[in-house]
N, C-alpha and C positions, 0 to 999 in steps of 0.2 A: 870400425872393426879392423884386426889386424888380416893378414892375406889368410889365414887359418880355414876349415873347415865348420861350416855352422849347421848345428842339428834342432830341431824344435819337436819338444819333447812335450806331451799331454797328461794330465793326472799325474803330476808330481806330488806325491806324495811321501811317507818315508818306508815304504816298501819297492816296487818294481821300479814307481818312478826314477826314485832317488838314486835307486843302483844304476837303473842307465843313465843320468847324465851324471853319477860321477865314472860310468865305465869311457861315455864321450867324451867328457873333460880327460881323463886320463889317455885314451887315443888322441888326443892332440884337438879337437873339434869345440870349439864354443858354442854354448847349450842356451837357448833361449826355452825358457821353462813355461809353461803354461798351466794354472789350477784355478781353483777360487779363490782358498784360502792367500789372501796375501800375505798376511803377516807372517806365515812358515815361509812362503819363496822369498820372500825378502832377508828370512836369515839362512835360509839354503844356497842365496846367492850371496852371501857377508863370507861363509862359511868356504866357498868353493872358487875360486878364480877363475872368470873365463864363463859365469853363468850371470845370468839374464830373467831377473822377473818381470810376468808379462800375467796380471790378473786375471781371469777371465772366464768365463762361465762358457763352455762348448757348445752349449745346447744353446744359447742365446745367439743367434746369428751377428747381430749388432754388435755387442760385446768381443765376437771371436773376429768381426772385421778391424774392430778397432785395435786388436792386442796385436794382428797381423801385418795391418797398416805402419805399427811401431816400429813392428822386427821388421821388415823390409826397410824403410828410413833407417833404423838406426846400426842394422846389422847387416843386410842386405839380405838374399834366398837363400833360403833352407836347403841344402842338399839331402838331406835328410830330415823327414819326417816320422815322427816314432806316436803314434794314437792311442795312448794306454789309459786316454778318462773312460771311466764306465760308470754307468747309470742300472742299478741292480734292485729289484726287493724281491719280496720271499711267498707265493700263494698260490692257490689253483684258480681258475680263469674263473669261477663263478667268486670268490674271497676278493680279487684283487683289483683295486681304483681303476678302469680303463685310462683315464687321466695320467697315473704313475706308469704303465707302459705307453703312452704315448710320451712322457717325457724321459724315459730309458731309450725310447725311438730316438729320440734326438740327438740324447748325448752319443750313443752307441756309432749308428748309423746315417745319422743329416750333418753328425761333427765330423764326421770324418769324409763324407761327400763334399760337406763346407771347405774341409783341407785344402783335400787334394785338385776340388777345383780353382782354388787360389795360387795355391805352390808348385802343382804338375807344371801348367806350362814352361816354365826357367826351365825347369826338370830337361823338359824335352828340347827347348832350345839349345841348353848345355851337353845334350846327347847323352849326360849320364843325370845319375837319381837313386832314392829308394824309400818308401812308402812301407812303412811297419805298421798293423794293426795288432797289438795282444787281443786274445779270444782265450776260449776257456771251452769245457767239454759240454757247455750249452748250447755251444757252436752244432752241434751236429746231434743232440737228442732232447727232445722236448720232455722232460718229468712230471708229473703232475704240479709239483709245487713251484715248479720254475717258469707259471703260465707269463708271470710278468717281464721274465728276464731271457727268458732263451728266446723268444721269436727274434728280439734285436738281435741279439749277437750271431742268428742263425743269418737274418740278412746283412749282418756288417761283414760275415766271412763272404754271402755271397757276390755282395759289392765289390768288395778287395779283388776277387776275385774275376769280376768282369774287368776291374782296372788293369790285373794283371796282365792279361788279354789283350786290352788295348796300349799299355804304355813298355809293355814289354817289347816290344817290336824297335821301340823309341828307344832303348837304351837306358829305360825306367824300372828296376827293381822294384814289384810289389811283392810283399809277402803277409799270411798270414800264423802268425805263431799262436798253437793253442796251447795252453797252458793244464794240464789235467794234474790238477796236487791241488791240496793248499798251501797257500803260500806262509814263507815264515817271520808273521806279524806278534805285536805283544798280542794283541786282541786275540787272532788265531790262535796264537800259543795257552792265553788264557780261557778259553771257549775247547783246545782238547788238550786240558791240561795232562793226562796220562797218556798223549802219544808220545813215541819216543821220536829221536830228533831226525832220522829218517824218515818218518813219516811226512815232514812240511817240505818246498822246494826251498830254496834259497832265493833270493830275489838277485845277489851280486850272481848266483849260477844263472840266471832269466837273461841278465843283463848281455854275460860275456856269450850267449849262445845267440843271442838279438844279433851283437856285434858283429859274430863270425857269419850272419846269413847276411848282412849287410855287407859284408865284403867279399864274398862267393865271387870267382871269378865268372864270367859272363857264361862262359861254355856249363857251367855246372850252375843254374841259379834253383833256390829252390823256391815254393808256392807254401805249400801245406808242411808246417815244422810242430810236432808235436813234442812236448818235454811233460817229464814225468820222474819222480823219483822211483830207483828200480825198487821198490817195493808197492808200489800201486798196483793193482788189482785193473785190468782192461782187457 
């Protein structure tokens, strides 16, 4: 790797993903990508110079030592860490698999434990860092049908948030970005097809507002970043 800036990005997909590491490609930063799907990152990284696929399933511990093992050999530590995989379904606690929230546990919450205990320390040795989790407005209210998905995300905020605590002191930037919109996918788009195009966020808007909390000078850092399109309802 050249003297450049290296960020490692989770749940690249062609929504939030994909806008932040082409927003870190475009700040100058080389992106080691992290998903399942390989054969998308493999043409995400044909597509983009300066990015890095790295296969790997979050929730599988084994798998995420081995994709991490790489990028360190082959690119050295992540100054930044961006944790946007998420593990989601749709029911009320008595409807939904306990098995499927204990594997939304994982990806959510044990992926981003897994991380940060691998990559904090450089962090702190290097005196500087910053640790991004996307969340969402399940982060902070349990709905009836979201028995299987809001408990995680309600403790990946509160995780983040004890990191924040302890690594901020370190010269560690954590933050947690909730995200309250939908976001603007084909899939979304074609699921409300009569909303109009205020209604969805943007993912390159997700990206460049990620960017800007990630480089918040020390004196001003922020924790808790909510984004919304000004027509949402909260």
């Amino acid at each position: 790797m050249n003297g450049s800036r290296l960020a490692l990005v989770t749940g690249v997909g062609p929504g939030t993903g994909l806008a932040l590491v082409r927003r870190f490609v475009a700040g100058g930063y080389q992106v080691a990508m992290i998903a399942r799907n390989a054969e998308r990152l493999a043409e995400f990284a044909r597509q983009l110079p300066g990015c890095h696929a790295y296969p790997a399933d979050v929730s599988e511990p084994s798998q995420l030592d081995e994709a991490l093992n790489r990028i360190q050999a082959e690119l050295g530590h992540p100054q930044v860490l961006l944790h946007n995989a998420v593990g989601g379904s749709f029911g009320n606690f008595l409807e939904i698999d306990p098995q499927v929230l204990e594997q939304n546990f994982r990806t959510n919450v044990m992926g981003l434990l897994h991380l940060a205990r691998r990559l904090a320390p450089a962090m702190i040795e290097a005196g500087h860092g910053a640790i991004v989790a996307t969340g969402n407005t399940s982060s902070l209210r349990g709905k009836s049908n979201f028995a299987g998905f809001a408990p995680t995300k309600a403790a990946q905020r509160i995780l983040a948030e004890s990191m924040a605590r302890e690594l901020g002191r370190q010269g560690v930037h954590v933050a947690y970005v909730l995200i309250d919109a939908v976001i603007d996918l084909a899939w979304t788009r074609k699921r409300y097809a009569d909303a109009p195009d205020e209604f969805f966020i943007q993912p390159g808007d997700i990206a460049e507002e990620i960017w800007h909390v990630i480089h918040q000078p020390k004196s001003a850092w922020s924790f808790n970043v909510e984004l919304r399109p000004f027509r949402e309802s909260w």
